[in-house]
N, C-alpha and C positions, 0 to 999 in steps of 0.2 A: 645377325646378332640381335638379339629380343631386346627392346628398349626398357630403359632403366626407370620408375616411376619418379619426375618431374616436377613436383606440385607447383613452382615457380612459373614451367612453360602452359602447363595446362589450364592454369588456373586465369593465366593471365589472358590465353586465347578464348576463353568462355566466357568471359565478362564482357570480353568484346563482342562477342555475337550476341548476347542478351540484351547488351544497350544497343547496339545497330540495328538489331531485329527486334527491339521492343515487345523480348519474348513475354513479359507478364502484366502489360497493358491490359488493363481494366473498362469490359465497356460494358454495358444495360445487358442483358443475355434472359429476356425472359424464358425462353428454351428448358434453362439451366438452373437446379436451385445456387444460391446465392451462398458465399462463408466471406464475412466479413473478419477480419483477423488484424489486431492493430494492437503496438505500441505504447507505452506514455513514452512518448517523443520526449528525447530529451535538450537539455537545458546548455547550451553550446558557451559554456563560460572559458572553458581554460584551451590546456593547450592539446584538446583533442581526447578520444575517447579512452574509455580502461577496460582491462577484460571482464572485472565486475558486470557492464554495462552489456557485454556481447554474450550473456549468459540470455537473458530475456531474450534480445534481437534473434539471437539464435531459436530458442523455444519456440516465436511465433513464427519464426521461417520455415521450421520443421511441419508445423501445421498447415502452412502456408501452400507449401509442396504436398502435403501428401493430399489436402485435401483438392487438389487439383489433379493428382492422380486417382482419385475416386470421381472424379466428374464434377466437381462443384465449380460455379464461376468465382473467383475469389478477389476479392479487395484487400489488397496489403499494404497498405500508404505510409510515406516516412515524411514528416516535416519537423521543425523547428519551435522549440517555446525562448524565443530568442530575447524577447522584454526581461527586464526582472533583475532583483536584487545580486545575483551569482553573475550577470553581464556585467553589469555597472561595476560592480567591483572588480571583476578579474580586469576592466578598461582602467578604473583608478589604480590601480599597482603595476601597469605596464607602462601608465600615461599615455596614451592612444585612445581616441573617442570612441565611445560605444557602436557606433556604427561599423566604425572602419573595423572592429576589434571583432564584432559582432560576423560580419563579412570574411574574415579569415579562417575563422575557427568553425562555421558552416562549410566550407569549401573543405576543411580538414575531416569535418566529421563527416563528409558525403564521399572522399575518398576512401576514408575508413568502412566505412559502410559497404560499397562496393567493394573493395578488396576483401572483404568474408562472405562476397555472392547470395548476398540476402536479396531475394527475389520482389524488391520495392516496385511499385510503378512509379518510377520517378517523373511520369507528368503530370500524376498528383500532388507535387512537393511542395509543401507551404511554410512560410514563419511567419510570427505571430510578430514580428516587429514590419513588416513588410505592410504599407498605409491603405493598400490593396484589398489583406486582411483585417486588421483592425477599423478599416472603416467599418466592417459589419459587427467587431467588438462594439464599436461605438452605438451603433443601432441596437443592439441588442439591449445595452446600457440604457438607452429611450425609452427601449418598451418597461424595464421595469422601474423606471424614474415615471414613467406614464401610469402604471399600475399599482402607483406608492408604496412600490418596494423599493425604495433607495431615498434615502435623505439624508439630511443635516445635522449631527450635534455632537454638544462638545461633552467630551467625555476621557474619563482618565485610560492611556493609553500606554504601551510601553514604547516607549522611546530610546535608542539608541545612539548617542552621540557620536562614538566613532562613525557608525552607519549614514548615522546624520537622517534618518526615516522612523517611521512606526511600523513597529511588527508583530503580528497577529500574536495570540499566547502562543499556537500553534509552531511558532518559528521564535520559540523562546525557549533556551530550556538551562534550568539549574539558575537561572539570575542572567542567562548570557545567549547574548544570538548563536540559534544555529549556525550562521555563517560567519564563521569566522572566529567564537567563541568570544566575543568582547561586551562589555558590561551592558548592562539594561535599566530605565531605572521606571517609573512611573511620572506623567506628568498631564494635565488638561490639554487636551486640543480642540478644535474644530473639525469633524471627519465628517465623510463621509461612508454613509452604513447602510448594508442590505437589510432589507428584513425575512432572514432565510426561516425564521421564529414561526413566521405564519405558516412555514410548509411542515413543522417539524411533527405533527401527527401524521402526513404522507410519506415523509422520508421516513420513518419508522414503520411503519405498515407495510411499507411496499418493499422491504427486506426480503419479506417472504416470497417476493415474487422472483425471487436474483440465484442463481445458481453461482454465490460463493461461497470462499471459506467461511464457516460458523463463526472464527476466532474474528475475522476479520468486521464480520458484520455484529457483532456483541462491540467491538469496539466502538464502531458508527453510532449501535446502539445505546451504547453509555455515553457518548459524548453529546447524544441527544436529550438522554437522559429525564426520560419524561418519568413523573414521581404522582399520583395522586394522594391529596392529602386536604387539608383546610388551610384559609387565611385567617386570622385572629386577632383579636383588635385588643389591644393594651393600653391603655392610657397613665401618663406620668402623672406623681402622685401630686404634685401641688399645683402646674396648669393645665392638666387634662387633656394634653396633647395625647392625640391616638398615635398608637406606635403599631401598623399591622407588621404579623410575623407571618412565616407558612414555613408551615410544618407536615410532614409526611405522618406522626402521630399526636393527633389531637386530644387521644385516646391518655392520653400524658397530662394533660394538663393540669391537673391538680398535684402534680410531681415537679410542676416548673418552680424550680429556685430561685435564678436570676436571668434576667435580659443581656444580651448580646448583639452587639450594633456593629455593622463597618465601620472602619476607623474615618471613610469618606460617607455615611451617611448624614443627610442635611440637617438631622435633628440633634447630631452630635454637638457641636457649640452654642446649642441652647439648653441640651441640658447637662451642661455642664457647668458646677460649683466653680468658684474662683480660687476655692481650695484643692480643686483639681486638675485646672487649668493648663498648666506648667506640665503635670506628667502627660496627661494626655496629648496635647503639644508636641511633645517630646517622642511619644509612643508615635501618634501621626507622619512625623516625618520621618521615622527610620522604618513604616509600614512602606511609605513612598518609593523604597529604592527596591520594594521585593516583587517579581510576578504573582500572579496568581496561581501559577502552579507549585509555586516554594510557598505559597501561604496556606493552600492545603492538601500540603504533604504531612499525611497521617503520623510518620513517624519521627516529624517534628518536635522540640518544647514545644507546648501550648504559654504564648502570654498574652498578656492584658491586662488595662488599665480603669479603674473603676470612674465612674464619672462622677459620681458624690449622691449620683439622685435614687428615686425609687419607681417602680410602675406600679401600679394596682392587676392582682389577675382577673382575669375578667368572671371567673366563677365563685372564688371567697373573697374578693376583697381587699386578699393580704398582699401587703407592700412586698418589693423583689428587688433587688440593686440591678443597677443599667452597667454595666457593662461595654468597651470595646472591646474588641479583639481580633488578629490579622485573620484570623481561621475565615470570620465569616466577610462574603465577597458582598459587593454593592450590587454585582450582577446578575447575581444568583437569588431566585424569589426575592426577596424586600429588602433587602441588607440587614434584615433582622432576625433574631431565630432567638425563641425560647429554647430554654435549657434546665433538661431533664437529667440530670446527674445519675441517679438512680437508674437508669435506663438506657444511658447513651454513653459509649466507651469515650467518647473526645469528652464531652458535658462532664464525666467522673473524673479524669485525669484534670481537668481544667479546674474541676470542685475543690478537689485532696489539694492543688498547688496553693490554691490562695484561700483555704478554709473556711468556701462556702457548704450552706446547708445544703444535707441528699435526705428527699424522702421519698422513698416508696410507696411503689403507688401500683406494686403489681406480685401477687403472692406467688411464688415458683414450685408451689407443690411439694410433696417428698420427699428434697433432695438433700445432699449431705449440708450446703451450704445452704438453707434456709433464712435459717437465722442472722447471715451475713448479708442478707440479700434485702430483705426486712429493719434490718436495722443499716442501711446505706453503709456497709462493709464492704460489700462487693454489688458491683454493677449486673444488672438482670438483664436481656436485650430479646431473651424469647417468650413467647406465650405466657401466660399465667390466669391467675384470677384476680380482677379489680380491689386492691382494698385500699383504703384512707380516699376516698373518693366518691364522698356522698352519696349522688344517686348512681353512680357508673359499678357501687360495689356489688361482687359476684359475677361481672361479668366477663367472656373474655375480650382478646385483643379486635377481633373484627364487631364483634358486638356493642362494645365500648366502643367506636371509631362512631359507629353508624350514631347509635342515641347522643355521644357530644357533638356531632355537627350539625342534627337535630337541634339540638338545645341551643348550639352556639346562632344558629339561621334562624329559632324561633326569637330570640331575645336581642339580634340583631347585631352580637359581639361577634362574628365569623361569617365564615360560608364555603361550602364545601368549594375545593379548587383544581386544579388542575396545573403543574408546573412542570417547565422544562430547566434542566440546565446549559443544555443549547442557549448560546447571548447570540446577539445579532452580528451579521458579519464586518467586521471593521475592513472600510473598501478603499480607501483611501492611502498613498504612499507619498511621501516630501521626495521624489525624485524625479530625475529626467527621462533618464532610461525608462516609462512607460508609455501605455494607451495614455493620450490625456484626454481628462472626463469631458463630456462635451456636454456643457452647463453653460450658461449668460447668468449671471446675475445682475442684476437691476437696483437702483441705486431706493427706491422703493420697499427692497428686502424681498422681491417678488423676484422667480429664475424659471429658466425655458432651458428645455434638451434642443437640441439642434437639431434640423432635420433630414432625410435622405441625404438631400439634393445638397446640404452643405457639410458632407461627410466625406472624407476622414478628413477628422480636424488633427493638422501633422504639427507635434511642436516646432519651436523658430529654432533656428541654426546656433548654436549656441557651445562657446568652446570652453565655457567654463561651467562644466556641467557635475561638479563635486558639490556634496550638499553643505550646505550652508550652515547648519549646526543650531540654527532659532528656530526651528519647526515647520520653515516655508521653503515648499519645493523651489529649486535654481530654477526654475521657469517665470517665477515671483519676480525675477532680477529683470525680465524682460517686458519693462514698460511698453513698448508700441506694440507690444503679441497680445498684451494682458489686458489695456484699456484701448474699446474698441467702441467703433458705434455700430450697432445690429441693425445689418441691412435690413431687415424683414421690418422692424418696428420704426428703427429711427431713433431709438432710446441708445444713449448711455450704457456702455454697458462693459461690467468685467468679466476674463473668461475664468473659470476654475484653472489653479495655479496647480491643483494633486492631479497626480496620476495614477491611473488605475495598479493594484497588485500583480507579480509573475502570474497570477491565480487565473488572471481573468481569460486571458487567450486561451486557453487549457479547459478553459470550461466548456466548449463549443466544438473543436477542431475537428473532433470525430465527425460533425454536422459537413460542415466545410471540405471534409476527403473525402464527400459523398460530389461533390459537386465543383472542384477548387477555382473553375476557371470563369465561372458565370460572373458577369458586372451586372447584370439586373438584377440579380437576387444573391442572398447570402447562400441559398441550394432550390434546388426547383421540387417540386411535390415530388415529381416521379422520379426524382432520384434518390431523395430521404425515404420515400414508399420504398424502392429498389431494394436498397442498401441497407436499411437500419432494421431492429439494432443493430449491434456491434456484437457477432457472435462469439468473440472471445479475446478478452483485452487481459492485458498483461503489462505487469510493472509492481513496483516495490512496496512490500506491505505498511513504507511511511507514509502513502499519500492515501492514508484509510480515512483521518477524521480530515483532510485536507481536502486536497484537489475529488476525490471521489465525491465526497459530501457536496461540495461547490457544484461540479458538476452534474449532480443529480437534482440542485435546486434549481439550475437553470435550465434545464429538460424540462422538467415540471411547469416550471412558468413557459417556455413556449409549446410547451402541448395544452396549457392555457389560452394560450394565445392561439391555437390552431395550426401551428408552426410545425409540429413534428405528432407523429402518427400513434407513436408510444409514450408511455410513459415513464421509462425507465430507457436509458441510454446501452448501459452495459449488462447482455443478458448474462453471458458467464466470464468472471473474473478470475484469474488465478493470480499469484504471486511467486515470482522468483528468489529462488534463497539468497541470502547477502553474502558475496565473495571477500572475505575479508585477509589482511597483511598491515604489514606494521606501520605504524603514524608516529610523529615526530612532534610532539606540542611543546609551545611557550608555557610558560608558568601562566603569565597574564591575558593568555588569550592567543588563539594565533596559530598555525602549522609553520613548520620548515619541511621545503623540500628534501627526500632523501638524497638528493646529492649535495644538498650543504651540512651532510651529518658527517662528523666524525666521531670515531669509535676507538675509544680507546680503553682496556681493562674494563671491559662491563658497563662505560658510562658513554652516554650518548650526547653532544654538545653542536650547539648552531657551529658551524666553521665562517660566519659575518659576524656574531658577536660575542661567540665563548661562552653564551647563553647553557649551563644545562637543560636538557630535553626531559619531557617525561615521555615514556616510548610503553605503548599500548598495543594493542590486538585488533583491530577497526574495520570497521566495513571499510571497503575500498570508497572513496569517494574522491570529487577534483576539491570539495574546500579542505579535505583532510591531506592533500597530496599525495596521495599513497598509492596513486593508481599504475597499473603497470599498464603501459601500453600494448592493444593486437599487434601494432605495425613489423617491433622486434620481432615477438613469438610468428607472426609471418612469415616474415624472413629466413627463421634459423627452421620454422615445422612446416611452412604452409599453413593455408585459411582451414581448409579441410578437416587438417588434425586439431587447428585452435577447434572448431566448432563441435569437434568430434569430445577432446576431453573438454571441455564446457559444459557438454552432456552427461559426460561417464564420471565427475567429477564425484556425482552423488543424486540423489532422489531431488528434483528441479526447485522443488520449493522448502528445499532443507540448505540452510547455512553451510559454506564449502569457504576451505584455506586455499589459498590460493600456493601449485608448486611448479613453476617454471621446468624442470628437471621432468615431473611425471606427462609432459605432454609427446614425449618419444616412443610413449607405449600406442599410443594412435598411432602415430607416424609408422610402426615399426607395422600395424594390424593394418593400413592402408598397402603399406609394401605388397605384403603378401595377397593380400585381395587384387590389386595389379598383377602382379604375378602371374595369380592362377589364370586373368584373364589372357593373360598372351600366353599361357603356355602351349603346350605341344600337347599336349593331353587333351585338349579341348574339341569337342565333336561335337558332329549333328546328331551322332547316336544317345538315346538315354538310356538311363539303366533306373533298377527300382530302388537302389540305398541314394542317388543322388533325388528322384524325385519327392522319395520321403521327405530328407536332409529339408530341400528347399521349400516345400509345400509347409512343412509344421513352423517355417522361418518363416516364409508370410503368415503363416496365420498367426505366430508368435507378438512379431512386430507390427502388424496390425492392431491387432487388440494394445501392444504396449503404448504406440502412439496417441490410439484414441483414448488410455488414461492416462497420459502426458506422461508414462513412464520411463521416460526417453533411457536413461543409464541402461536398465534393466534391457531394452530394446538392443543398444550397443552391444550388452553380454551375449544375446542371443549370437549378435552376428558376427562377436568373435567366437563364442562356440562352435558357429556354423565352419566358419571355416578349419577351425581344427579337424570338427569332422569330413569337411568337404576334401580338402587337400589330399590326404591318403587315397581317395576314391585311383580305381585303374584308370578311369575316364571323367574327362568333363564336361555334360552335356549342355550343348551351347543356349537350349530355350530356361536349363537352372541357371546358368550363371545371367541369364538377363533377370532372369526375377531377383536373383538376388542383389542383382546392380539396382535396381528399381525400390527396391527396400533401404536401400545404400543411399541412396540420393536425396531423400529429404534431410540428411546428414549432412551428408560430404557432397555436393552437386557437383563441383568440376569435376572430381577424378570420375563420378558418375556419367556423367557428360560420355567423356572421355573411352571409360567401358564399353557403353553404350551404343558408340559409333564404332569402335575395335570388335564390337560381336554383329555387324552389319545392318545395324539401323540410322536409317535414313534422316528420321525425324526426330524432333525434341526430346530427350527423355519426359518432360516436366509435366508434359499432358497424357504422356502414355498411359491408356488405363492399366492399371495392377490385373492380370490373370486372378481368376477365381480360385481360391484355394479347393482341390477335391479331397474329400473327409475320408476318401478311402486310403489316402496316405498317413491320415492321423494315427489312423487303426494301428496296433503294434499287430502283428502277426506273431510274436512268440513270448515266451510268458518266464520271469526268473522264478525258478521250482526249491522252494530252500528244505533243506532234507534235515531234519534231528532225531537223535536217538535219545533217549529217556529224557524229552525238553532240551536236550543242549547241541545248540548248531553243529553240523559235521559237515555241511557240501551247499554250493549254491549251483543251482543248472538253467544256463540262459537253452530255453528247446522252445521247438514248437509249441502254440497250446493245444489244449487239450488233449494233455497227454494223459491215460489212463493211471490206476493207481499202480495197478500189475506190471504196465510199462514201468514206471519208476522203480518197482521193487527190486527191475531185471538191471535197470542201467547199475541201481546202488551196488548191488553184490558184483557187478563188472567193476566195480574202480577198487582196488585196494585199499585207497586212503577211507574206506567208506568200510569196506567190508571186515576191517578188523574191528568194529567198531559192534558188530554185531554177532561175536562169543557171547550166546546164553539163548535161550527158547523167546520166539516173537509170541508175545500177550496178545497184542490188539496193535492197531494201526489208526492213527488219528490224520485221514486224508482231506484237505480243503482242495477242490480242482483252481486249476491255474496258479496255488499260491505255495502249499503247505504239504508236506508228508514225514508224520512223527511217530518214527519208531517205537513203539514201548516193552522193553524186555524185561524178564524174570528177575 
């Protein structure tokens, strides 16, 4: 009796022989060239992984395999970003300590992992909360506390009291943390900040050397955001304080109306009137509770509060009201910007509200709205000619640019500039749950990084590790950790209380799966040489202005440092599309699990507090709860088919619904691919329709996988077998190829095949057979026959069949020959494609 396809037995006997015989151990192979293939390792917060997640893992596994069946030596490493805000919290809502919490859910995701037979070298495995690792976070942290990239100050921050930390804008969005949706407000702290500012002309340039998405790298690009333009110096009109602004058009300036100041700029409570006090005041504190991303969003009201005073321009003279407003950021160039109404869509909307002057200051040429444009009607923002602009009249926009910054650098009011919107990295977190910085400060005001030999500085044991809600990490609470005396000096000394960002382990690890188990060095030369870059990293297109950017600022500084060999970490990046299903939100913030929803007549409600839900369409994620677990879809399909519709779901980095039900159409196209291999039909003899079949299916799926077209790859190989199936025979060296093609997919049942058609050894290193081009060739040609232009027959024949052949077969078939009552004119013959009758 022919055995039944299995996926529970087979799947589960092959994972064993991969981990026993540590089939995809990773070692030096100069022999061999090198594919480095890797992850963004994820973040082991909840309670285990979603099939969202097993979309990517799967992608790079598929590469993983086949590029090991082309010969390449391959590094595919799986570790942990186990630190960080998503730990901490999922520890505070179960009450179990980070550690212990931390420990479960790694143990869960590594089962998970394994049971979808992702080809990991698991003696590479590493977590970022592990002291082993982060002592060399720690070190790395040295060299740029050494290189005066990382310091001190205080600076307004967004603050989170639920969260009880500060979090980057990055990890803010709408007024409200990404995690977990709860309020944000702004307030002073002491941080600590990278200065990623200095690299921000190399991270920009060196785009061009990165084989990603365009979308992706425009986004890097704008958040870098470098603008060239002038600084400008204004002075207030009755004590001559200089107020500089910068400005991308300078070329404006004589169009400038009024001044515009951050609501937190330090020249703001001097020059403000006692007649203005009060609103401004007033203004100030309700800027306090907004992020920077809600204060400039374009499609906001524009308000603001005038301060009572005036500036002088620096080219006529004429007085301009001062200005606050939320729009303009402290962080962003000077906290100050001239404003150009006539010229600038925010400046005009901001004009019209509160009834200041628009003048133009740039003539639009022959267009319907001229006059509207000229008389501050309507806003002009393109090209023109200079007028009302003394000596800049007649010119146009890049002309005018050049001669006022001329003017403004000869008379000493400006100078040409150069600005980013990149601010500096805020590095600093109020929690336990991280790296802690390894800083002494000195009662002097003087601080030392710590060095090798006293690394990793591990926080104290500590069980009340919920933050504290006054801006000091729970580490603060522990007086004999904090105040210490420094063996090296003998001084006095306290340790830094912050703890590094989720960010920081992340920036590096790729370095560290080059090397994970060395204690003298963080990676030794010739394995960073070996191994790096990273020939193709994968992961979700949120961590574009985040961890990508972070991580490329710290590449840089240690290929500064001499540390690493390139200067770019990840050579080609792709992005996996987001697997999204439905979320369950609080009004105030907050997810409910799908299984405390009830449903009742179209309305969704918490079943713990009767709460109504608002219920949305969401990328799958664990803070949104909405993730479905592989472990089910396992059980009920096998690993094989999860990995398989994962793939076929849709084109890899296009957005996909997630549908439990459609994953039995793999299961159903793996049946049958078993099938065929234990059938009875199966021989050592071949024939020419099966060598075709399988030769144009390598060469198919070949080329799909190298453009990660994996779905499309899938179609092939169910095509292949509809067509295979019918075949009288099945020749046993087609169906290994086609198992071979099978297996960077499906690996077990591959396995499985594999050893059922009489091979001895691995699939995983098998090389793939050369595709021969004489099977591409069609050898017969479809003949389409028309009588006076209108189709009548199509004929699959041999090629190159004569015109006169055709003329014989037509008049042989009836359906053809009635068609040709009346005298033949002419004959319109194309060989191999066309023969068009034309009658009287």
């Amino acid at each position: 009796m022919k055995p039944k396809y299995d996926p529970r037995a087979i799947e589960k006997k092959w994972q064993k022989i991969w981990k026993d015989k540590k089939v995809f151990k990773s070692v030096i192979d100069t022999q061999k060239p090198k594919y480095y293939v890797l992850d963004m390792f994820p973040y082991p917060s909840g309670a285990g992984l979603h099939v969202g997640h097993v979309t990517g893992y799967t992608g790079t596994d598929i590469m993983a395999r086949f590029k090991r069946q082309k010969g390449f030596n391959v590094l595919h490493p799986m570790g942990w970003d186990s630190f960080g805000l998503p730990a901490e919290q999922f520890a505070i809502r179960t009450g179990t300590h980070p550690a212990i919490t931390t420990k479960t859910n790694i143990d869960t995701y590594r089962r998970q992992l394994e049971s979808l037979g992702f080809s990991y070298d698991w003696d590479r495995e590493i977590a970022t909360s592990d002291p082993t690792y982060y002592k060399w976070t720690q070190w790395i942290f040295s060299k740029l506390f050494e290189k005066g990239l990382a310091y001190e100050a205080e600076i307004n921050v967004n603050y989170c009291p639920t969260l009880g930390t500060v979090l980057a804008n990055e990890e803010v969005e709408n007024g409200k943390s990404k995690e977990g949706g709860y309020p944000v407000e702004r307030r002073p702290l002491k941080q600590w900040v990278l200065r990623i500012t200095a690299y921000a002309d190399r991270l920009l340039a060196d785009l061009d050397l990165l084989d990603w998405p365009d979308h992706l790298k425009k986004l890097q690009s704008n958040w870098i955001g470098r603008s060239e333009g002038a600084m400008i110096t204004y002075v207030e009109e009755c004590s001559h304080e200089p107020i500089t602004v910068f400005t991308t058009r300078p070329d404006t300036l004589f169009g400038a109306t009024y001044l515009v100041l951050a609501p937190e700029h330090p020249l703001v409570d001097q020059f403000t009137t006692d007649g203005q006090k009060e609103d401004v005041d007033e203004y100030r504190r309700k800027t306090a509770a907004k992020n920077d991303l809600d204060r400039t969003d374009l499609a906001k009201e524009k308000t603001g509060v005038w301060t009572g005073t005036y500036a002088l321009n620096p080219t006529t003279g004429h007085k301009i009201p001062i200005w606050i407003a939320d729009y303009v950021l402290m962080g962003y160039g000077t906290g100050a910007v001239m404003a150009v109404p006539a010229h600038d869509e925010r400046d005009f909307e901001f004009a019209l509200q509160y009834k200041l002057p628009i003048k133009a200051v740039y003539d639009p040429g022959p267009i319907e709205e001229r006059d509207a444009v000229i008389h501050g009607k309507k806003c002009w923002v393109e090209d023109g000619t200079v007028i009302n602009s003394e000596f800049l009249n007649g010119l146009n926009v890049s002309q005018a640019k050049e001669k006022i910054i001329h003017w403004l650098e000869e008379h000493s009011k400006g100078k040409r500039t150069i600005n980013y919107k990149l601010r500096d990295w805020l590095f600093s977190r109020q929690r336990y749950w991280g790296e802690p910085i390894p800083i002494l400060h000195f009662p002097d005001g003087t601080m030392r990084a710590l060095d090798l030999d006293e690394l990793p500085l591990v926080p104290p044991a500590l069980d009340d590790y919920k933050p504290a809600g006054t801006g000091q990490s729970p580490l603060a609470k522990v007086q004999n950790w904090v105040e210490i005396t420094d063996p090296k000096t003998g001084k006095k000394a306290l340790r830094e209380t912050n703890t590094m960002p989720q960010w920081a382990g992340s920036c590096w690890y790729y370095l560290r799966f080059c090397d994970p188990t060395n204690t003298q060095e963080a990676w030794s030369k010739a394995a960073e040489k070996y191994w790096m870059p990273v020939d193709l990293y994968v992961g979700g297109v949120e961590h574009a202005v985040l961890h990508l950017l972070y991580a490329r600022f710290w590449h840089k500084v240690l290929f500064d440092c001499g540390l690493v060999h390139t200067s770019e970490p990840f050579a080609t990046l792709r992005n996996q599309g987001l697997v999204t299903a439905k979320s369950y939100k609080m009004s105030q913030g907050g997810y409910v699990d799908p299984n405390e929803v009830i449903e009742k007549e179209g309305t969704f409600t918490s079943s713990k507090t009767g709460e109504e839900l608002i219920v949305q369409m969401e990328k799958m994620s664990k803070s949104k709860l909405n993730g479905v677990s592989p472990d089910e879809i396992i059980e009920e399909f096998g690993a094989d088919s999860l990995r398989l519709y994962e793939m076929f779901m849709g084109p890899f980095e296009r957005e996909k619904l997630w549908s439990t039900d459609a994953v039995s159409g793999c299961r159903r196209f793996l049946n049958r691919f078993f099938d065929a291999v234990y059938s009875d039909k199966v021989t050592d003899q071949t024939n020419l329709e099966a060598l075709k079949l399988t030769h144009r299916l390598v060469d198919a799926v070949t080329k799909d996988i190298e453009a990660m077209q994996f779905n499309t790859a899938i179609a092939h190989m169910m095509e292949y077998v509809n067509a295979f199936l019918p075949l009288q025979s099945y020749p046993k060296s087609c169906l290994k190829m086609a198992v071979q093609m099978l297996c960077p997919f499906a690996p077990h049942i591959a396995e499985e095949l594999w050893e059922q058609l009489g091979e001895t050894e691995n699939i995983s290193y098998a090389p793939i057979p050369p595709v021969d081009p004489q099977y591409l060739i069609d050898d017969t040609a479809t003949y389409v026959v028309q009588v006076n232009g209108k189709l009548r027959g199509r004929f699959e024949l041999p090629k190159d069949k004569t015109e006169e052949e055709l003329m014989i077969l037509v008049k042989q078939k009836p359906e053809l020959e009635k068609h040709l009552a009346g005298e033949i004119v002419k004959t319109i013959f194309v060989p191999n494609k066309l023969l068009n009758i034309v009658l009287k």
